[in-house]
Backbone as CSV, one residue per row, in Angstrom:
resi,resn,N_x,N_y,N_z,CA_x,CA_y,CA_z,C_x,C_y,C_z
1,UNK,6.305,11.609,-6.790,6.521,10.254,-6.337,5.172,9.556,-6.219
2,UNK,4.829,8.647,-6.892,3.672,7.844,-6.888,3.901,7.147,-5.807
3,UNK,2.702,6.875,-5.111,2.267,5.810,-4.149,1.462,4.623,-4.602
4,UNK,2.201,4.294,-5.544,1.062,2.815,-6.322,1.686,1.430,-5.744
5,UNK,1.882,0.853,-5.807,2.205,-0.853,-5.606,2.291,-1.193,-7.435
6,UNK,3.931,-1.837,-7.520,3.827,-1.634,-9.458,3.218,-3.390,-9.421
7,UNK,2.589,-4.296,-8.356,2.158,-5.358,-8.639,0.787,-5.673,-8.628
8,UNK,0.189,-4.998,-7.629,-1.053,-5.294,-7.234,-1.818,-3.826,-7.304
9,UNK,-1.140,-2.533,-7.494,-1.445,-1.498,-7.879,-2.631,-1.065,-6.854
10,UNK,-2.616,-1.554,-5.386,-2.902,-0.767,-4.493,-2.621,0.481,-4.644
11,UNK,-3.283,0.996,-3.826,-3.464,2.694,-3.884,-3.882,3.235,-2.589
12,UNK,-3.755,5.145,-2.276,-4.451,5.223,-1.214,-6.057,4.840,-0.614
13,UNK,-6.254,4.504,0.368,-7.719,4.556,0.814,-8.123,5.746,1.028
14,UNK,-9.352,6.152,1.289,-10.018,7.401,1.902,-11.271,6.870,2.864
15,UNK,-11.613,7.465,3.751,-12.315,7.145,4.483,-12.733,8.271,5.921
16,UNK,-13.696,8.164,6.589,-14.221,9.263,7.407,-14.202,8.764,8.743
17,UNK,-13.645,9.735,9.403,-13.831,9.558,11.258,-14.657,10.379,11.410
18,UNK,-15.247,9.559,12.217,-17.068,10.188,12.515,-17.179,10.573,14.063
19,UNK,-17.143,11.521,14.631,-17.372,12.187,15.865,-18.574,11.850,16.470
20,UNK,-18.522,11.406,17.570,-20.270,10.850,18.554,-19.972,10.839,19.454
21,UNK,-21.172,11.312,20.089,-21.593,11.115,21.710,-22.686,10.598,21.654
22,UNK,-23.486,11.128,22.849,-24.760,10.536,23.458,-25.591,10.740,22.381
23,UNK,-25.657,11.611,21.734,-26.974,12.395,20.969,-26.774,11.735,19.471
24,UNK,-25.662,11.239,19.083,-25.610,10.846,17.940,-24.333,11.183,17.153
25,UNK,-24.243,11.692,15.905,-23.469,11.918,15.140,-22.910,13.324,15.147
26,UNK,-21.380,13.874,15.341,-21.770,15.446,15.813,-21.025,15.355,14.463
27,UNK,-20.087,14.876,13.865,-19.618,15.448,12.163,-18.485,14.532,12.301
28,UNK,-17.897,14.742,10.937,-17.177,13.954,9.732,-15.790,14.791,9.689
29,UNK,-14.405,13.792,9.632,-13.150,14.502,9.021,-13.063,13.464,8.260
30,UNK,-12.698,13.672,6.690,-12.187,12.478,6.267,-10.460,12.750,6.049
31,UNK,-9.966,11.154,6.145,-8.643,10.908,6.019,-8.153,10.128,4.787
32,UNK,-6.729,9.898,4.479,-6.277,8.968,3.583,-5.755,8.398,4.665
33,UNK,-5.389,6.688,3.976,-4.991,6.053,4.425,-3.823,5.509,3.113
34,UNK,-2.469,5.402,3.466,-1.256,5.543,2.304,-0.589,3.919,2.598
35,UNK,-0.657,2.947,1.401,-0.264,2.056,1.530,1.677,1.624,2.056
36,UNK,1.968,1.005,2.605,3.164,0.875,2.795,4.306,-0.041,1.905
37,UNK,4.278,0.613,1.108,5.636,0.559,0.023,6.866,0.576,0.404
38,UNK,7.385,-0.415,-0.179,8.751,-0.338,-0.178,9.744,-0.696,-1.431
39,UNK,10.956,0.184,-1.773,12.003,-0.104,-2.359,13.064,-1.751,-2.388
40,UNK,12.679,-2.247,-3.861,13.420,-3.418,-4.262,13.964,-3.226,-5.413
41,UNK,15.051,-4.348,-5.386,15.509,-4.467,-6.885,15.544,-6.109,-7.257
42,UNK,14.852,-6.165,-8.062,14.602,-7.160,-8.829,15.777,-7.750,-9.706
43,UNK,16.010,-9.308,-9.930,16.954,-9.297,-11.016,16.220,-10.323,-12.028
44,UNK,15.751,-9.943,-13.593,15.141,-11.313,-13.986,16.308,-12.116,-14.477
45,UNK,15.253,-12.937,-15.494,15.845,-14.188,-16.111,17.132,-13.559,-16.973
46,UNK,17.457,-12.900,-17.420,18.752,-12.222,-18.202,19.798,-11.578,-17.257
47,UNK,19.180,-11.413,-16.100,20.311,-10.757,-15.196,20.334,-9.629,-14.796
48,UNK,19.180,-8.697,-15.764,19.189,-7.436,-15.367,18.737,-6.842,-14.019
49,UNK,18.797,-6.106,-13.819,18.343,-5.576,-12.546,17.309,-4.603,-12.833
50,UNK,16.096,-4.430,-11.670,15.310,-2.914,-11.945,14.982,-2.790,-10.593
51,UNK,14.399,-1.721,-10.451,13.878,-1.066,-8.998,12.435,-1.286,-9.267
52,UNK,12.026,-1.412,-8.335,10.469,-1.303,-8.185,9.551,-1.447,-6.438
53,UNK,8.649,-0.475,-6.789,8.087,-0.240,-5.299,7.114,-1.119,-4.743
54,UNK,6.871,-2.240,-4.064,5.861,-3.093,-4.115,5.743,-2.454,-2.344
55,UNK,4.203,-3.230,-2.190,3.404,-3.170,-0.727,4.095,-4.107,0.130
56,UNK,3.918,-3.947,1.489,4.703,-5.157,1.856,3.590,-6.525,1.931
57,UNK,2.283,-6.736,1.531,1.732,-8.235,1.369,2.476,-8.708,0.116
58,UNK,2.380,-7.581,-0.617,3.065,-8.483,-2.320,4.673,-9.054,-1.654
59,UNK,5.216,-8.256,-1.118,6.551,-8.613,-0.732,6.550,-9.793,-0.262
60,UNK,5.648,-10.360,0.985,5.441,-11.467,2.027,5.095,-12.475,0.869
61,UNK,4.405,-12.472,-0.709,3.946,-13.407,-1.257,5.768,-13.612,-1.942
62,UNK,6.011,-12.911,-2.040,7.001,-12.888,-3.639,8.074,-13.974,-2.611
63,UNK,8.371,-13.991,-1.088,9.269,-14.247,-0.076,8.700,-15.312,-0.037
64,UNK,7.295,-15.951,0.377,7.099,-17.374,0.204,7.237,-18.325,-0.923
65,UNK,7.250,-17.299,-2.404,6.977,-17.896,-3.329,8.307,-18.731,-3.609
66,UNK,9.576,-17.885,-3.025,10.796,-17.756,-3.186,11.192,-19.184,-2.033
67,UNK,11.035,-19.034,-1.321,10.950,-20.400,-0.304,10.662,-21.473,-0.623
């Protein structure tokens, strides 16, 4: 199961939590960070229907665009 966005083709982040105290830096875990996708179905100009997984900002644009 891909985690892509099929519009804007976001993807996971990666990135590091960094442990500190007084003295400074004591070490590094890095994490992903997994975009939040969701399940639609689309219908175009012919009527057809398809599924597709978009992020929810693409969603919030496609909903104003639609307004």
């Amino acid at each position: 199961m891909s985690r892509i966005c099929d519009i804007c083709g976001k993807t996971k982040m990666n990135g590091n939590k960094i442990k500190r105290d007084n003295q400074g830096i004591r070490g590094r875990n890095s994490y992903e960070r997994l975009p939040n996708l969701q399940n639609i179905t689309v219908t175009d100009e012919n009527g057809r229907k398809s599924k597709m997984k978009v992020c929810t900002g693409c969603l919030k644009k496609m909903k104003q665009e639609d307004a």
